[in-house]
N, C-alpha and C positions, 0 to 999 in steps of 0.2 A: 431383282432377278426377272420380272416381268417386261420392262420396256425399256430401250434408249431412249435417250434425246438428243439428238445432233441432230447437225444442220442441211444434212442432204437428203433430198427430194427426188425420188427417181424418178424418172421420166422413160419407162419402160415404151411408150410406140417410137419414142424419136429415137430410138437405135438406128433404125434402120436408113439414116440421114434426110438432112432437111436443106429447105433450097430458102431463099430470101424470100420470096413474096408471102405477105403476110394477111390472110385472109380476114375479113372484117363484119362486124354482125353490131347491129344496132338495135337495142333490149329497152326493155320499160324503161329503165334507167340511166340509159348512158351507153355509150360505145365499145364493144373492145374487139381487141387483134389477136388472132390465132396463129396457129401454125403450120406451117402446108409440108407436109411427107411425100417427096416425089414418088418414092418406093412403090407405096400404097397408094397414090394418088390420092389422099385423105388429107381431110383440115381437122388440127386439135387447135381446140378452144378445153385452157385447163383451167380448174382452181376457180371458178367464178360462184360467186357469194349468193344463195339462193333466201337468206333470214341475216338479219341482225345478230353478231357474236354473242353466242349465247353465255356473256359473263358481266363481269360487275354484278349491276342491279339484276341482268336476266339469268342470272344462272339459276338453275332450280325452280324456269320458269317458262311458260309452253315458248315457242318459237316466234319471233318476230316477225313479220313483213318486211322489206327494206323498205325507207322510208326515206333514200335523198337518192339526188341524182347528181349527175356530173358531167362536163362541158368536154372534158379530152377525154383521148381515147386508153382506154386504160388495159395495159398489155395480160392477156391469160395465156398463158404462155408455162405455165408450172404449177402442178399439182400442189394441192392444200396439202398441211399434216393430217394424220391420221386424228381423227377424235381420241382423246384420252380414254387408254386400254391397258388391259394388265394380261396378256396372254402372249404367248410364242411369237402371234402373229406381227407384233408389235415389234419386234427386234428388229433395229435395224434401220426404223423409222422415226421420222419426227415424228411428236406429237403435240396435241396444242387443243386447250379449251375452245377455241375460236378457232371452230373445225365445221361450218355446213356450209361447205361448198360442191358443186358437183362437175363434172366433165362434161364434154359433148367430142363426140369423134363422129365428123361423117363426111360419106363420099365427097370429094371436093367437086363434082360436075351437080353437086346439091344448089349450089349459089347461082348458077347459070339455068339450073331446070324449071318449068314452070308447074312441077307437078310435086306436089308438097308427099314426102318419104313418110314411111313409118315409122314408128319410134322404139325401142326396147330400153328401159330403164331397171339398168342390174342394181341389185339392193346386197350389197357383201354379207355373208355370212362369218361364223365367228363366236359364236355364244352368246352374244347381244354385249361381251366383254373385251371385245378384242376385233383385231382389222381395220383396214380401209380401204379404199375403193380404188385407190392405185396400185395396190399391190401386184405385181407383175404378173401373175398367177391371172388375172382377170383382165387382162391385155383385149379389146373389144377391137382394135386392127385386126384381128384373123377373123373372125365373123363379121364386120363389117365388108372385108374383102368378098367373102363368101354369097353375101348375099348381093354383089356388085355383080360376082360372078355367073348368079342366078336370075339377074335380069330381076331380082326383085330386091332393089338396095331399100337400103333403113338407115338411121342415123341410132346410133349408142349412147345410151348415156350413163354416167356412173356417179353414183351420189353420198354424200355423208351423211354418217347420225350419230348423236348421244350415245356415249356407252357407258356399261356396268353403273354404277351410283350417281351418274354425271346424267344419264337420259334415263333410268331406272330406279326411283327411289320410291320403295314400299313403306309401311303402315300410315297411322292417321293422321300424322302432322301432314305429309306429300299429299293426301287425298285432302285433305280440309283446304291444302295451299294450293291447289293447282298443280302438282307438280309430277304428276302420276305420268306412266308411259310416254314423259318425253322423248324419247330416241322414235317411235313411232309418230307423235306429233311431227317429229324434225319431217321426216319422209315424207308426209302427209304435205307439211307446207311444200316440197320439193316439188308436190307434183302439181299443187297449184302454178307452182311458177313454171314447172314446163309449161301449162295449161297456156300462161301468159309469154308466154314468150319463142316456144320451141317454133313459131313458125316461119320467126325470123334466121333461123338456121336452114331453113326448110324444109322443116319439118311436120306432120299433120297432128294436129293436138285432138282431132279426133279418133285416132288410129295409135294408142299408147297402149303400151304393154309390158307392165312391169314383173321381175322375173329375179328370184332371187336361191339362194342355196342355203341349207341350215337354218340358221337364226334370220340369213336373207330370207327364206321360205319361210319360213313362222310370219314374217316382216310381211310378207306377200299376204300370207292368212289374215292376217291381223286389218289387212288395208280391206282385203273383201268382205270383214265381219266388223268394221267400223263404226260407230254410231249404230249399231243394231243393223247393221247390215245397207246404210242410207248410199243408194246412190249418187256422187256428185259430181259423175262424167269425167271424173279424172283419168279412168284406165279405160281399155275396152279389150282384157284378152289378162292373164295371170301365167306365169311357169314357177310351180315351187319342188325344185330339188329338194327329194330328205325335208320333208319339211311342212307347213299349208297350214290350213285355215282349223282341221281339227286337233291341233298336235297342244300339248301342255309342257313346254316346252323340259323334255324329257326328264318325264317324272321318275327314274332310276335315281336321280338324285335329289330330285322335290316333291314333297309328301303333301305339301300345302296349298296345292292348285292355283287357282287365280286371287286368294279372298287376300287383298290389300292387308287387311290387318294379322294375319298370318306372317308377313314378313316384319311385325311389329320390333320383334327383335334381331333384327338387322339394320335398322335404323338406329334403334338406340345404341347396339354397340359401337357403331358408325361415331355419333355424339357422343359416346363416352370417353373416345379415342383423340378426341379431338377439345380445345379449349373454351369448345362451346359446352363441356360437361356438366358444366353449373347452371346451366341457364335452367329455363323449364320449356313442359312443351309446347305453350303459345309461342315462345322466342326463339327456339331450337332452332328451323328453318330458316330464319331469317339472320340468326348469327353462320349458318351453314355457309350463307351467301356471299357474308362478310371475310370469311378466312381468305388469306393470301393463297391462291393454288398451291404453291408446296405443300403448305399444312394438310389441306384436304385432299392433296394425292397422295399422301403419304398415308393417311389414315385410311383413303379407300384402297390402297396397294394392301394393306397386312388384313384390310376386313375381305378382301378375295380373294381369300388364300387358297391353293391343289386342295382341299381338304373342303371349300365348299366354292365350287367355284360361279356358281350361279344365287351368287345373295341378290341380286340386285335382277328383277325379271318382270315385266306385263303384266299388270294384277286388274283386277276389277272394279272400276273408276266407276260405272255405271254412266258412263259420261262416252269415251274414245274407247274401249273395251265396255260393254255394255253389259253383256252377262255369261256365263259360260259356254263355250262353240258348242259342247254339242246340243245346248237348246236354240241357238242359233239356227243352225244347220237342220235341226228336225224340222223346223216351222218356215224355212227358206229366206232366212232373215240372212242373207247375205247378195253380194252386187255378182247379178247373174249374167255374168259372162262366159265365155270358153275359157277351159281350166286345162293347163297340161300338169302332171304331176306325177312324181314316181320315186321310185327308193332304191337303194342298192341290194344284191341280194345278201351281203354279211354286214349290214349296219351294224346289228348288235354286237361285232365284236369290238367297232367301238366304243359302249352305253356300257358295257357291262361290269359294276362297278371294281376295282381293283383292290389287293392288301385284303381280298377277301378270300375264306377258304369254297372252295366248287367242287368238292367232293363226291357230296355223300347225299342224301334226301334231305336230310337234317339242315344242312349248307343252304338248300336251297329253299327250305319252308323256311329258313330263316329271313333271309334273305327277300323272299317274299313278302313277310310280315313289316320291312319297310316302306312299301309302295301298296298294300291293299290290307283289310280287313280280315281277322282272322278266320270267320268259315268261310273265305273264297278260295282260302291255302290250299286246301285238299281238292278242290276244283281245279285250279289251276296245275297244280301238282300231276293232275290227270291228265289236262287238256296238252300241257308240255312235260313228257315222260322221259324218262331218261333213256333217251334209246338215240345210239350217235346219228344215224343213216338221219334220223327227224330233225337234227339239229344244224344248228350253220357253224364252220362252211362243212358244205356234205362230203362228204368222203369220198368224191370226185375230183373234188377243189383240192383238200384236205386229209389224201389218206391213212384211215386207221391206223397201218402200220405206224407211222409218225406222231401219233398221240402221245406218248411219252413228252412228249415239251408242252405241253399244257394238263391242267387239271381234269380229274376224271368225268367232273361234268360241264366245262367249260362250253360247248355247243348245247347245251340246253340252256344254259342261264343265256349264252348268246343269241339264240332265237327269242326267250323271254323280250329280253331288255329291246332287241331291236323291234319287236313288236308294239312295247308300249310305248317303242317311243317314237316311231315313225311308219312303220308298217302296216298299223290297225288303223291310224289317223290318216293315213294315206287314202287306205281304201274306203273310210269313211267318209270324205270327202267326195270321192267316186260315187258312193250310192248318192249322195246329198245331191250333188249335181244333176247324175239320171232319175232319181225321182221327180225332183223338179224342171224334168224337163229341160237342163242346158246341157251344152256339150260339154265333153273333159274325156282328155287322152292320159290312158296308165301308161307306166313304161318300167320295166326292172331291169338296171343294168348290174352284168353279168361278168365280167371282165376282172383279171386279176394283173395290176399291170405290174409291169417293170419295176423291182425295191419295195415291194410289198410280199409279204412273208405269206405261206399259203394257209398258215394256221390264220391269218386275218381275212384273206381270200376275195372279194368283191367288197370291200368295205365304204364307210362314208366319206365322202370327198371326192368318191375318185372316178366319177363320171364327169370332173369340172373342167377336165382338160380334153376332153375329147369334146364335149358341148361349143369350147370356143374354140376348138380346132387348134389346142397349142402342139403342135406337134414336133415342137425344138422343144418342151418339155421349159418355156422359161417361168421361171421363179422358182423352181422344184428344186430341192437337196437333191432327188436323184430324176432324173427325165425317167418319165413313167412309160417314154417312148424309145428309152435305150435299151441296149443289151437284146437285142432282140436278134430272132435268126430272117434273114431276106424274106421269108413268107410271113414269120408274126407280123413283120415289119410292114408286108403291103396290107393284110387285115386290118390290121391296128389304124393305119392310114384309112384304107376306105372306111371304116367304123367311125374313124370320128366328123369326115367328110358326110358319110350318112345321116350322124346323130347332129352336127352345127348345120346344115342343110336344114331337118326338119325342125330345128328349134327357129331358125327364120324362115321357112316355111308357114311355121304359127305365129309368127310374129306380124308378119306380114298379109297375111293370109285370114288369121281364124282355123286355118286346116293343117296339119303337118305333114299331108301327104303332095303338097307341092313341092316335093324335095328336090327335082330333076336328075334323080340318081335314078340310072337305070336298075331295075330287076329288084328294088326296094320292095320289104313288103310291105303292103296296105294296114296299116292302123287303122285301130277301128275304134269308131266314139264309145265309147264305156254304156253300157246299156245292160242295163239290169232288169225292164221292164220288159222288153223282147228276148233276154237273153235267161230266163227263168231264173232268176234273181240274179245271175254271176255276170260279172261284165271280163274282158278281156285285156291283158295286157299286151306291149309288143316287148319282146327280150333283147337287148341287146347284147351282143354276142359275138364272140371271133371266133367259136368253134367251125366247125368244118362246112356248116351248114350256113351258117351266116348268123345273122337277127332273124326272128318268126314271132309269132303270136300264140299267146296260151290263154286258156282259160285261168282269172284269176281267182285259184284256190287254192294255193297253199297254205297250208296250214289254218285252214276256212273256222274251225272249230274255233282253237284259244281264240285269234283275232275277232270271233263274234263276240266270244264273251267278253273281253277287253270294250269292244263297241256300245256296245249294250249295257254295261256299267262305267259307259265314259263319264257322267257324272257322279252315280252313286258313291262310287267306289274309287274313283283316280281324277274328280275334283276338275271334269275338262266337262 
């Protein structure tokens, strides 16, 4: 029930048709042929191998360098499968162990210019269980257009990684074997090989800036708090959607923070399932490696089940994850560049766990007592009260009258959960930043779009289509830009024109306020040092008013206390 496998490969920018001449880029390795989009005037170069297949001997084993070359010129011309996933996202797609490859789309007057572009490397989101980089949804033709538009073009690029058990395998055999946060390693080498290669596209290997959403944004986090935070000129700029460098990867449904041996028995059940169950655990691992893929997707399909869907997560290597963010982040051990980052304002209604009852006080000190310690219960109990107006979505979005279709406390545990799981880490990340003196822009987007119910209201995900300016709504079960009346319809329009603007703005820039949208307002770098501790978000917003800027504090209290026991208490 989690994934297809068949043989069709979408090739979501070549919709828009292609003409014959076939554009050409000559790499460390060998030659290959792209694809020229007259539409767009854009060359796609797809499906190109950045690591050695990570199977046979290497599976369950960091990432390779490529290590041959070759004499012809060899066609990218078609998106890789998706890495092996077990999640929604996955339907519909191929998939294949022998999955790191990544994309390049960029301006086709890139090959003729002598001025080397900027770069934006999207890192797909997904759970760290599911997706891929082609997915229609993440189409980089409309923001690449955009920033042609603005007289400050970039080149896109879009990359794979290891997923769930396949680049994620917890306790002490994976840490004794090497084999800890591969899906992150995978990235890691990706950006090496930009480093080596992106400038034969023409693109500047000193002007990269990787940019990711969800589990992409965690991805993001993860590269800036690397090796203890080790500079090694890969990036020079971060955007993490829902997401970043403080987050634990939403502890609503994991108790056990980063400690590798914590996920001890997710591995063993793994092996149990599997006909490596006799072995022991010097050999475990290495019969792991041995099993034919079906056996072992089949066993990692029923061990990630709806019921726990993140077995497989980033744990503490001491190695590539170093030691918990937020001792990282206190002591500035992470690569200090410009950060943009931000969250939606009803995240929580998607975290908040389900098949649970949201009643009553009871419901929720319960509920509680899965993700924290029991005397912070009545602390937090306090800090988030049962009082609708305080909870998400506000009774603006969402109103009272209409409560009846959800439970009595359902906007409180909804604020809870989206707090701990991206809206405290968010702005944790913000102070991190301004204390140490680097820049980073907040942003809270506000918008309830099109097939989205009002009891979910500004939820997660749904600033991804306005970001890359999909404004035909493609990959969407329902265009989040449909059904709309001629006014939603131009807001919504200039909103996302606004909001893919300033992300290549930052992209390109360091700054987001080179948007070239008239009457934009000024963002302003997150500053907590001149700002008497608070820094500022900008809103994004189709109300009547437009987008503005606030001071961010909502809900300042819980979210401190959540900050401040990021590791006592929630294991980040």
């Amino acid at each position: 029930v989690y994934h297809k496998m068949f043989s069709s490969i979408l090739s979501f920018p070549l919709a828009v048709g292609i003409a014959t001449a076939s554009p050409m880029v000559t790499l460390k390795n060998g030659s290959y042929s792209g694809i020229y989009n007259p539409t767009y005037h854009q060359d796609f170069f797809l499906g190109i191998p950045y690591a050695q297949p990570p199977i046979n001997n290497l599976r369950f084993r960091v990432p390779q360098s490529l290590n041959s070359t070759f004499n012809s010129t060899v066609p990218a011309i078609a998106y890789s499968p998706f890495c092996v996933g077990y999640g929604g996202d996955d339907l519909g797609h191929q998939v294949s162990e022998d999955c790191l490859y990544l994309s390049v789309i960029r301006p086709s007057t890139t090959a003729a210019s002598s001025a080397a572009l900027p770069v934006a490397v999207w890192i797909h989101g997904g759970g760290l269980y599911m997706g891929g980089s082609n997915d229609p949804r993440y189409n980089l033709s409309f923001i690449v257009q955009n920033s042609v538009e603005m007289n400050k073009p970039m080149i896109g690029v879009s990359l794979q990684y290891r997923l769930s058990g396949w680049g994620f395998l917890g306790g002490k055999e994976a840490l004794e074997g090497g084999a800890t946060n591969l899906g992150l390693r995978d990235q890691r080498l990706a950006l090496h090989w930009i480093q080596e290669n992106i400038a034969a596209f023409g693109g500047n290997p000193k002007q990269v800036v990787i940019w990711g959403e969800s589990a992409g944004a965690e991805s993001v986090g993860s590269q800036l708090l690397a090796y203890n935070g080790r500079d090694d000129g890969l990036f020079h700029g971060a955007i993490a959607e829902s997401g970043g460098p403080a987050i634990n990867f939403f502890p609503s449904q994991i108790t056990a923070g980063y400690n590798s041996t914590a996920f001890q028995s997710n591995y063993d059940l793994l092996v149990s399932i599997t006909p490596c169950s006799n072995t022991t655990s010097t050999t475990s691992l290495s019969c792991l490696r041995s099993l034919p893929f079906s056996e072992l997707n089949s066993a990692l399909n029923n061990t990630a089940s709806p019921s726990a869907p993140y077995p497989f997560v980033p744990v503490i290597d001491n190695d590539f994850v170093f030691t918990y963010p937020s001792v990282q982040l206190a002591k500035g051990n992470f690569v200090h560049v410009p950060l943009l980052i931000g969250t939606n304002t009803d995240e929580g209604t998607a975290f908040t766990p389900t098949n649970i009852s949201e009643s009553t006080d009871a419901d929720f000190a319960s509920i509680l007592a899965t993700t924290i310690t029991a005397p912070s219960i009545p602390i937090l109990s306090a800090l988030y009260p049962d009082i609708p107006a305080l909870g998400i979505p506000s009774p603006s979005t969402f109103p009272l009258n209409e409560s009846s279709s959800v439970p009595t406390q359902y906007r409180r545990f909804a604020s809870y959960f989206g707090d701990i799981g991206v809206n405290a880490p968010r702005r944790a990340s913000n102070h991190a930043w301004s204390t140490h003196n680097v820049s980073s822009y907040s942003y809270r987007f506000d918008v309830v779009v099109n097939g989205v119910n009002s009891s979910v209201g500004a939820t997660h995900f749904q600033e991804v289509v306005f970001v890359f300016n999909n404004t035909r709504g493609q990959g969407y079960a329902v265009n989040p830009f449909g059904n709309l009346t001629a006014e939603a319809t131009k807001r919504f329009d200039e909103l996302a024109v606004l909001i893919s603007r300033s992300w290549v703005s930052f992209i390109t820039t360091g700054n987001p306020n080179e948007n070239a949208v008239e009457g934009a307002p000024v963002w302003p770098v997150y500053d907590i040092v001149n700002g008497g501790g608070e820094g500022e978000n900008i809103v994004w917003s189709v109300g009547e008013g437009g987008s503005y800027v606030e001071a961010d504090t909502y809900r300042a209290e819980g979210m401190a206390f959540i900050s401040d026991n990021a590791l006592g208490i929630y294991g980040r």
